[in-house]
N, C-alpha and C positions, 0 to 999 in steps of 0.2 A: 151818139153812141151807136156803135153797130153791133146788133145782137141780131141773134138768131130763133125762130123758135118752133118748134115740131110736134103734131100731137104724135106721138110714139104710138101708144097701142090701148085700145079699150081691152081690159082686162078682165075675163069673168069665171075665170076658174084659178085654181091653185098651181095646174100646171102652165097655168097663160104667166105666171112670175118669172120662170125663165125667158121665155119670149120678150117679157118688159126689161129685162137684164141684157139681152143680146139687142135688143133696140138700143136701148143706150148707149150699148158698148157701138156699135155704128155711127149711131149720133157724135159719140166724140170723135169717132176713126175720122168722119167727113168734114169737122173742121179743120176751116183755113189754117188757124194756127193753134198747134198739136197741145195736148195739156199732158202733164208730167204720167207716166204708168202709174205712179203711188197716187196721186189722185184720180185720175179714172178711175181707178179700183175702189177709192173711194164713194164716186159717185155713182156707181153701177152698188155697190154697198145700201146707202142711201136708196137706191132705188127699190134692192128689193124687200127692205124693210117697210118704207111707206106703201108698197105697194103689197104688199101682205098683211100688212096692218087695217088697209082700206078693203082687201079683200072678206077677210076674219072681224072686222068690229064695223063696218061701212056699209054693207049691205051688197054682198057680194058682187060688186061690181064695179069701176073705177077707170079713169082715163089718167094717163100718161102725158104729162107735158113737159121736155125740158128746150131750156134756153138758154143758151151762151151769153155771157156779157165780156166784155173785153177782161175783166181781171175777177169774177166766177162764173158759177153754172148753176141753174136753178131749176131742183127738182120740185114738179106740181103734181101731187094726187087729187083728184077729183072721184069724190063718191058721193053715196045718198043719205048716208044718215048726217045727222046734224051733230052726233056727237062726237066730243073731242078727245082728242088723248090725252090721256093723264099718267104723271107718273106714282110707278106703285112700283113696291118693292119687289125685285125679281125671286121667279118659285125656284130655291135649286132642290128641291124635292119631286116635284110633281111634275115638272116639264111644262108649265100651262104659264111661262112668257116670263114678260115685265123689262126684259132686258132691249127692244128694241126703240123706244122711244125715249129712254137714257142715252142709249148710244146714239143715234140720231141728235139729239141736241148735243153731243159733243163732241162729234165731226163735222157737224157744220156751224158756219159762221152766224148765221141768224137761222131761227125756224117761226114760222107765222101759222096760224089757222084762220080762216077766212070763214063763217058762218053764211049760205046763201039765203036770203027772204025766199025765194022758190022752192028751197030746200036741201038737204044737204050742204057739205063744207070743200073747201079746198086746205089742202095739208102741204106747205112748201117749205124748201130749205135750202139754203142760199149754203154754196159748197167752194170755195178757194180753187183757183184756175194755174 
């Protein structure tokens, strides 16, 4: 299988999420062979959600990994806490979220969380090519 895989960008501020968006967006520009505009948008989607989500509940800080597979693309957040997302009902009062890790498991094909023994998790999502 020929895959690809890149660390994008260690991320440690709120406005470093653009920067992880515009990596991505390159990431897929450079592959061999091009994936549709509706899902790139997609997975620059995915990205700056997990990567916001790691910046705000993670411990402000997180890496960037995706990787090609011949038929997806796999978005990897790496942070330092150990805890995992969960869903909860989104505030449409108060602005304080809930709507990003719903929508992330329903634009991607699988999503995983990986607990590490050294600490912290990895948060991935496997995205249709």
């Amino acid at each position: 299988m020929n895959t690809m895989s890149v660390n994008v960008a260690t991320v440690r501020s709120a406005t470093s999420v653009a920067g992880a968006r515009e990596s991505a967006r390159d990431f897929l520009g450079g592959l061999r062979l091009p994936i549709a505009a509706e899902d790139a948008d997609t997975v620059v989607l995915v990205v700056s959600e997990l990567v916001t989500n790691a910046l705000c509940h993670g411990g402000g800080a997180c890496t960037l990994d995706l990787t090609a597979h011949p038929d997806s693309i796999e978005v990897a957040v790496h942070d330092r806490s150990p805890e995992t997302p969960r869903m909860r009902t989104p505030d449409l009062n108060d602005g304080t979220g809930g709507f990003g890790w719903p929508m992330v498991n329903r634009l991607a094909r699988a999503t995983t969380v990986i607990r590490h023994a050294a600490g912290g998790k990895t948060v991935s999502a496997s995205l249709a090519r």
